[in-house]
C-alpha positions in Angstrom: 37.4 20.8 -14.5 41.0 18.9 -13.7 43.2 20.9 -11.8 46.9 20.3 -12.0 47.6 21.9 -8.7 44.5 19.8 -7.1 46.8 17.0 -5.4 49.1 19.7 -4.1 48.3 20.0 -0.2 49.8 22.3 2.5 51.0 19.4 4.5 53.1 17.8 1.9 56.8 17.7 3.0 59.5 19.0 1.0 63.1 18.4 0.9 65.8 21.1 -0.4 68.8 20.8 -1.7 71.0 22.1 -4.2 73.4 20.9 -7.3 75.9 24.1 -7.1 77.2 26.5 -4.8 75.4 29.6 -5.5 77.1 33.0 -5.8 76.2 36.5 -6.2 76.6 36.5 -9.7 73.9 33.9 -9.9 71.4 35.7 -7.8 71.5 38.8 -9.8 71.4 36.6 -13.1 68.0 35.5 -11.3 66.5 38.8 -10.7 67.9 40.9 -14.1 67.5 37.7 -16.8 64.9 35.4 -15.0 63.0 37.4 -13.2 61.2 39.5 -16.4 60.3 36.0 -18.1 59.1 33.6 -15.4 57.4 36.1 -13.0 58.1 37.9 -9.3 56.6 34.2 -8.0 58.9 32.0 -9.3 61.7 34.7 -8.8 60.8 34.7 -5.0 60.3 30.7 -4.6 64.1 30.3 -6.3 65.6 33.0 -3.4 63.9 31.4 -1.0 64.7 28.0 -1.5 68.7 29.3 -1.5 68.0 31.4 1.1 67.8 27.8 3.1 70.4 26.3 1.6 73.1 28.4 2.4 74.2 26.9 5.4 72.9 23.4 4.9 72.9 21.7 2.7 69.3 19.6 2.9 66.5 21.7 4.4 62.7 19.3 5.6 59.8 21.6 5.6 56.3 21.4 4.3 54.5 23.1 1.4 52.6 25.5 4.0 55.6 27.0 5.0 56.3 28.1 1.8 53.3 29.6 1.2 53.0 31.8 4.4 56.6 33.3 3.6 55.2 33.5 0.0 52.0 35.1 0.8 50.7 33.2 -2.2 48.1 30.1 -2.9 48.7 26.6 -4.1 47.6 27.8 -7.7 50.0 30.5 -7.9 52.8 28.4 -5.7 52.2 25.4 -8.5 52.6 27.7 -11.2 55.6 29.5 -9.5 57.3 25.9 -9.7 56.7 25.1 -12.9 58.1 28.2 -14.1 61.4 27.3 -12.1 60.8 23.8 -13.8 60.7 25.3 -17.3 63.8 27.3 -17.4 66.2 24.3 -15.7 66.0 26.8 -11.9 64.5 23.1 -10.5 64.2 19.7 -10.5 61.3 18.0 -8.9 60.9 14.5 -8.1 58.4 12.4 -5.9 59.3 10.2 -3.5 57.9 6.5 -5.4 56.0 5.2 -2.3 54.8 8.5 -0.2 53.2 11.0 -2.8 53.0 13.7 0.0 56.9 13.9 -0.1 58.6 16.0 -2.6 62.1 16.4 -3.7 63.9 19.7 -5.1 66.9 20.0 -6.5 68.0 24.1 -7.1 70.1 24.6 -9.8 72.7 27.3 -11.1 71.1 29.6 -13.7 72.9 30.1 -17.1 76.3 32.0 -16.7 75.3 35.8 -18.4 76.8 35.1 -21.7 75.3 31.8 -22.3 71.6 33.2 -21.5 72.5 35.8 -24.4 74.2 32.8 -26.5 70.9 30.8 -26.2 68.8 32.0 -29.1 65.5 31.2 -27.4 66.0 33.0 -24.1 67.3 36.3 -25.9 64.3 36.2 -28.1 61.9 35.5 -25.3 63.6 38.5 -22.9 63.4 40.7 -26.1 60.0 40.2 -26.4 59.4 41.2 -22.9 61.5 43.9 -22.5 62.8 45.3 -25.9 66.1 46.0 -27.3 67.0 48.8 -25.1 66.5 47.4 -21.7 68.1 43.8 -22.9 71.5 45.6 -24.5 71.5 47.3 -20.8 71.6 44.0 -19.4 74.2 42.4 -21.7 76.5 45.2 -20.9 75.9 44.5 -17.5 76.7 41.0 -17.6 79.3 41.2 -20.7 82.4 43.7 -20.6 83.5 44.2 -24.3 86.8 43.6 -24.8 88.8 47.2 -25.3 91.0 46.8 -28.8 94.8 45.1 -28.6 95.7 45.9 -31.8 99.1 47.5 -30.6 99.7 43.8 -28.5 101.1 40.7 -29.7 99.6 38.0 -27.3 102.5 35.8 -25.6 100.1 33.9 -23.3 101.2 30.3 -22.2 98.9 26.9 -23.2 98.4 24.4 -20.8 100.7 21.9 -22.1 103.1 24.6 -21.8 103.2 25.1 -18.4 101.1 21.9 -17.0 102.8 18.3 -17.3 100.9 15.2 -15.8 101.3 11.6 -16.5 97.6 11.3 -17.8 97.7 7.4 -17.6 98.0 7.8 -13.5 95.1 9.5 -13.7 92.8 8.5 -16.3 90.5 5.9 -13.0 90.1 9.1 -11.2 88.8 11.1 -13.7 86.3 8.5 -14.8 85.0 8.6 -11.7 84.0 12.8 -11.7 80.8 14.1 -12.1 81.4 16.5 -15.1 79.6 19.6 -13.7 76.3 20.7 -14.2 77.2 23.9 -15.9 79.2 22.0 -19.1 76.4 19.3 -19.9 73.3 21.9 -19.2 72.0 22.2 -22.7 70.0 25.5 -23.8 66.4 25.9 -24.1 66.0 25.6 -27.8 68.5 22.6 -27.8 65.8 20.9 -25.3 62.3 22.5 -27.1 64.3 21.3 -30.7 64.5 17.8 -29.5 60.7 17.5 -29.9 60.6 19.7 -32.7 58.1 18.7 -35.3 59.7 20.7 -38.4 59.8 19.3 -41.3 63.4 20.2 -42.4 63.3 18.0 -45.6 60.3 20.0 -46.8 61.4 23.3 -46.1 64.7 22.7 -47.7 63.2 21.2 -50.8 61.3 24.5 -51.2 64.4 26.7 -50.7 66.3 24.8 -53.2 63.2 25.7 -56.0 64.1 29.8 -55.4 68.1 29.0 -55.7 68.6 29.0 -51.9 71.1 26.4 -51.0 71.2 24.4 -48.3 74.7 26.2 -47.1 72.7 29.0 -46.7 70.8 27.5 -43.2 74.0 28.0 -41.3 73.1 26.5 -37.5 72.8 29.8 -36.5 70.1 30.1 -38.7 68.3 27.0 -38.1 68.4 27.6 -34.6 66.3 30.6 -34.8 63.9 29.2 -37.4 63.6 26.4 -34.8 62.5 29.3 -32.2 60.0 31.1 -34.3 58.9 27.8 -35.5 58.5 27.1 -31.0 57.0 30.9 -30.4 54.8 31.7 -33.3 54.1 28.3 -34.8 55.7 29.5 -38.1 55.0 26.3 -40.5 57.3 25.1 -43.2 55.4 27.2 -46.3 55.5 30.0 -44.2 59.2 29.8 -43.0 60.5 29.9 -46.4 58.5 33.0 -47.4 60.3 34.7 -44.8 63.6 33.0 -45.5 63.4 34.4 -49.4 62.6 37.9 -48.1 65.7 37.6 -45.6 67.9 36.0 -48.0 70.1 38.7 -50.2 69.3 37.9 -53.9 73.1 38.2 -55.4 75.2 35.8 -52.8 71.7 34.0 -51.5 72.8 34.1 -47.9 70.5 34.6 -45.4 71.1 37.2 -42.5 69.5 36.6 -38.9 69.0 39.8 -37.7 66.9 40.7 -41.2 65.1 37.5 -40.4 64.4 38.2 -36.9 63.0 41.5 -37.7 60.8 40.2 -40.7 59.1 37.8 -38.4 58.8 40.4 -35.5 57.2 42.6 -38.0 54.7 40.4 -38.9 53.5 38.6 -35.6 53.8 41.9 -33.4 51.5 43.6 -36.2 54.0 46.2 -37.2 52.2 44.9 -40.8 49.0 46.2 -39.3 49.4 49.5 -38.5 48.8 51.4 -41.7 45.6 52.8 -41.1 42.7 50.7 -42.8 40.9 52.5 -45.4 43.0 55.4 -45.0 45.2 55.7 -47.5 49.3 56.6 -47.1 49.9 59.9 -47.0 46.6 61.2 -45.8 46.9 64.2 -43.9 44.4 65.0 -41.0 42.4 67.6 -43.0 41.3 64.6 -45.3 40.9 62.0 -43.2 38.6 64.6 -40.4 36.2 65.4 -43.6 36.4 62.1 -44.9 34.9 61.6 -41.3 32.5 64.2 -41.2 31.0 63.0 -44.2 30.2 59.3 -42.6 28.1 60.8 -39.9 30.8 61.2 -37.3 30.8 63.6 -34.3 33.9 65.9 -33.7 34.2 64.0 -30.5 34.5 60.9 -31.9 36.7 62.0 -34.5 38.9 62.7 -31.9 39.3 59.8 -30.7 39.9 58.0 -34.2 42.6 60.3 -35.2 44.3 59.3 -31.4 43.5 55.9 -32.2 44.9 55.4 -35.7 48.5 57.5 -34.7 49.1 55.7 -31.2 50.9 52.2 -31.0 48.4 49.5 -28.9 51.4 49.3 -25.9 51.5 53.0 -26.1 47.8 53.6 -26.2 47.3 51.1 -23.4 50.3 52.3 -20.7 48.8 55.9 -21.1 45.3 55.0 -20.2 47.0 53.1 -17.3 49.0 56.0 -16.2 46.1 58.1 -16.6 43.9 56.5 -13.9 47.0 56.5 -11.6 47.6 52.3 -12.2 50.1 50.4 -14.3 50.2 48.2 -17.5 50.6 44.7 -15.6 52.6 41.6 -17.9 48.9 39.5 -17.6 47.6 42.8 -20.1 51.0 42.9 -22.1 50.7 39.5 -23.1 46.8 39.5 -23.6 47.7 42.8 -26.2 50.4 40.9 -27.8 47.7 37.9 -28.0 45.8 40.8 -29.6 47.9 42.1 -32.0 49.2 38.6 -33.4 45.8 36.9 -33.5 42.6 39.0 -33.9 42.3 40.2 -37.5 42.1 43.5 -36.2 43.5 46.5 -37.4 46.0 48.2 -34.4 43.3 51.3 -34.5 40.3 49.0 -34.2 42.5 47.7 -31.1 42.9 50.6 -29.6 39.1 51.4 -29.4 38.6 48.1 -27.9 40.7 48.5 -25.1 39.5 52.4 -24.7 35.6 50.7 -24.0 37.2 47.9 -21.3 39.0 50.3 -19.6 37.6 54.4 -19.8 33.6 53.7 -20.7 33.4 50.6 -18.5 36.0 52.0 -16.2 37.3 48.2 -15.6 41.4 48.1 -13.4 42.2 46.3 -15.7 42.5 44.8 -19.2 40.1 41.7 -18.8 40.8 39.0 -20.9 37.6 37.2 -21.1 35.9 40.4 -22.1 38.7 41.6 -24.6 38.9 38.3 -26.6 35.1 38.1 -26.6 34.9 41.4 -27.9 37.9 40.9 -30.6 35.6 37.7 -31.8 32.8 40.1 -32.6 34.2 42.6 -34.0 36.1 39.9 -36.6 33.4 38.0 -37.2 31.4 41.3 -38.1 34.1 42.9 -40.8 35.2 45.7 -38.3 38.2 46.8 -40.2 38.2 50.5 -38.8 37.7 52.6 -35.8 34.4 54.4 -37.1 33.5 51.2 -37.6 34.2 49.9 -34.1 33.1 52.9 -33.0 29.6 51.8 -34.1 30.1 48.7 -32.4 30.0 50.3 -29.2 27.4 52.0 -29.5 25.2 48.8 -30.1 27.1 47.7 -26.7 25.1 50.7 -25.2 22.2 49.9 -26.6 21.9 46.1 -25.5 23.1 47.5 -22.2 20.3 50.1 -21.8 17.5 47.5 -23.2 19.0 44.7 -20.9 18.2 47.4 -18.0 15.3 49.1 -19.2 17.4 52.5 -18.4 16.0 55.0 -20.3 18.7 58.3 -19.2 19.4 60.9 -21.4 23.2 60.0 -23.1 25.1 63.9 -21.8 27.8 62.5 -20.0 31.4 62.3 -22.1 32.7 58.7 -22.7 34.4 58.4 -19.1 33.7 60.1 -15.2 37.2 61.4 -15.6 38.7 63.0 -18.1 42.1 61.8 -18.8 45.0 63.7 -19.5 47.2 61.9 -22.6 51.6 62.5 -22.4 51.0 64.7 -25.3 49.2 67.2 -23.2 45.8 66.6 -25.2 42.7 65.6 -22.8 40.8 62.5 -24.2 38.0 63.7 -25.3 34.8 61.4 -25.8 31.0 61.4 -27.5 28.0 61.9 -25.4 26.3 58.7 -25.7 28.6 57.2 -23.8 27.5 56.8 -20.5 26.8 53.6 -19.4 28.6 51.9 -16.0 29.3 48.8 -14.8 26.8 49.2 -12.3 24.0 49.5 -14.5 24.4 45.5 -14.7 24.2 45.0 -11.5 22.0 47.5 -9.7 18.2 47.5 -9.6 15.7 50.7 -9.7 14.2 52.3 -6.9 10.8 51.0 -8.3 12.0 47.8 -8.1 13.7 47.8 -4.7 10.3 49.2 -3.1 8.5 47.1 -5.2 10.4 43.9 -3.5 10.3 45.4 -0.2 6.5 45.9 -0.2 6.3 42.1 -0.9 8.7 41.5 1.9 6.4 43.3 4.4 3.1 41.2 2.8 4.9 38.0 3.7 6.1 39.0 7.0 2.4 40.5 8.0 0.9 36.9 6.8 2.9 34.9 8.7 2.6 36.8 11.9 -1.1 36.5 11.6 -0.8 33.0 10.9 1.3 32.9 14.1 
């Protein structure tokens, strides 16, 4: 397997500098708007590199001193970079005839209000943070303007007040770097450049259902182009969501309605209606509906919780539970969850109840989960009595793997968990497997092996 960090080495010099000045403003544009979408990493390499540079100007030093203030490896220091790399934080370039010598260039981060102008980075801090916490920050950033209705503005242009002979200056001002906040282009502007939508085709299919072509404003376009980036939304299915965006007398299309079709779908609000449950189905029904499959009152339990509790919801109470937290690794591998596997969010939440309260794993393994969500599509599992079933023939390749023939009393974790509601998670008998029944041996076994060890010693000390 290829590496891309593999011709990184600790003694590899690198030499800082900087585009801009840096102020205060930037820094805390770093830590409230950065930060949550590139990582604590990459956050940390970007202060430390202008921690360097504020006195001088160009700072030598090699790669290992990075990664002693760091604390961190050359994977995650490589990764750390090209996060920086991907937002427009840095610009790396090697030297053409010494590949152990490295170049970085730190740049200014957006200015507040064109982070929240820039369709793609809004969506993507959104996604990471929701609505709430991202409205705090644009208040933060952007002061709304309080109402001057009762004002008249008398405030003097330029040409007003400034006069210059421009011809006396027009060789000076050729020769000016025009700074590197004005020509900085946004993050969709750059992913759009190597967009491969097909605009010709999904306008042809618009114009079929009476949508005309005035009704793609650029606003619009711009954030078909960055669901198109994020979701891989293809040309048929754009224009399904267009039409249900679109209002049917005027045939404009609104952005927000857009945004939130498309949310729904990929963030499987689509998917929570229970499955095989139908609307309006009250407890009562659903419990005997249950009883009547077989189910134990235990485990009914646990499908009702399973069924009413939103996957993030389910998941950061588990996490709380056993005293850790819901890291972003297990909040994108859910979202992976939710948008991908053809699971319903129920069937979801049983999944990650196995990984993390029967198996007792820290955390939400990814391996594991997507190995499990593959099963259980490929088998049809399209409820959580279903899936419950599904664990249980976990259990039983477990204990034949083993040969562990215990009798199934214990409840389906050590601990029993306390939910936010106040309800303790309650769980069937059978489950009571561990992950150290994969890795220990018997007592039969161990003597067993010992015994042998005691044959061989005993021969070769007579044979001494």
């Amino acid at each position: 397997m290829s590496y891309p960090w593999k011709n990184l080495r600790p003694k590899d010099t690198l030499i800082l500098t900087k585009s801009a000045i840096l102020s205060d403003v930037n820094i805390s544009t770093i830590l409230s708007l950065y930060q949550p979408l590139m990582g604590i990493n990459a956050a940390s390499l970007y202060l430390l590199i202008k921690e360097y540079l504020n006195v001088l100007d160009e700072k030598e030093l090699t790669l290992s001193d990075i990664l002693a203030q760091l604390d961190i490896g050359i994977k995650e220091y490589y990764e750390a970079r090209t996060k920086l790399e991907a937002y427009g934080l840095l610009k790396v370039f090697n030297h053409k005839e010494n590949e152990e010598i490295y170049l970085f260039v730190l740049e200014a981060p957006l200015a507040p209000i064109h982070f929240f102008n820039d369709t793609m980075l809004r969506m993507l801090l959104t996604e990471k943070l929701g609505e709430r916490l991202v409205s705090e920050r644009r208040e933060k950033f952007i002061k709304p303007i309080k109402s001057n209705d009762n004002y008249r503005e008398i405030t003097k242009a330029f040409q007003d007040v400034i006069h210059f002979n421009m011809e006396n200056y027009t060789e000076s001002f050729n020769r000016i770097d025009t700074p590197n906040e004005l020509t900085k282009t946004s993050l969709i502007d750059e992913i759009s450049k190597d967009s491969d939508f097909d605009w010709s085709f999904f306008s042809s299919g618009l114009n079929k259902h009476f949508i005309s072509s005035q009704a793609i404003t650029p606003e619009i376009k711009q954030l078909i182009e960055t669901f198109h980036s994020i979701y891989a939304v293809n040309e048929l299915e754009m224009q399904k969501f267009v039409l249900e965006a679109a209002d049917i007398t005027s045939g404009q299309v609104n952005g927000n309605t857009l945004t939130r079709i498309i949310h729904d779908h990929f963030l499987g609000k689509a998917k929570q209606v229970r499955s095989k449950t139908p609307a309006g189905q009250d407890d009562n029904t659903r419990i005997s509906e249950l009883r009547a499959k077989g189910i134990s009152r235990e485990e009914i339990e646990i499908i009702l919780h399973a069924e009413k509790t939103q996957p993030f919801a389910y998941l950061k109470s588990i996490k709380q539970q056993k005293g850790g937290y819901v890291s972003s690794n297990e909040t994108w591998l859910l979202k992976e969850l939710v948008e991908q596997a053809p699971l319903s969010t129920a069937v979801i939440n049983i999944l990650m109840n196995y990984i993390l309260v029967v198996k007792n794993a820290p955390t939400l393994e990814k391996n594991l989960a997507n190995k499990i969500a593959n099963d259980w599509a490929q088998s049809k599992v399209n409820s959580p009595e279903e899936a419950i079933i599904k664990v249980k023939e976990l259990y039983d390749s477990v204990r034949e793997k083993n040969k562990q023939k215990q009798t199934q009393t214990q409840t389906w974790s050590k601990s029993k968990y306390k939910q936010s509601s106040g309800r303790k998670e309650t769980l069937p008998s059978w489950a009571n497997e561990s992950e150290q029944t994969d890795e220990k041996i018997s007592k039969e076994e161990e003597e067993a092996f010992r015994e042998k060890l005691r044959k061989i010693r005993k021969q070769k000390s007579g044979d001494d």
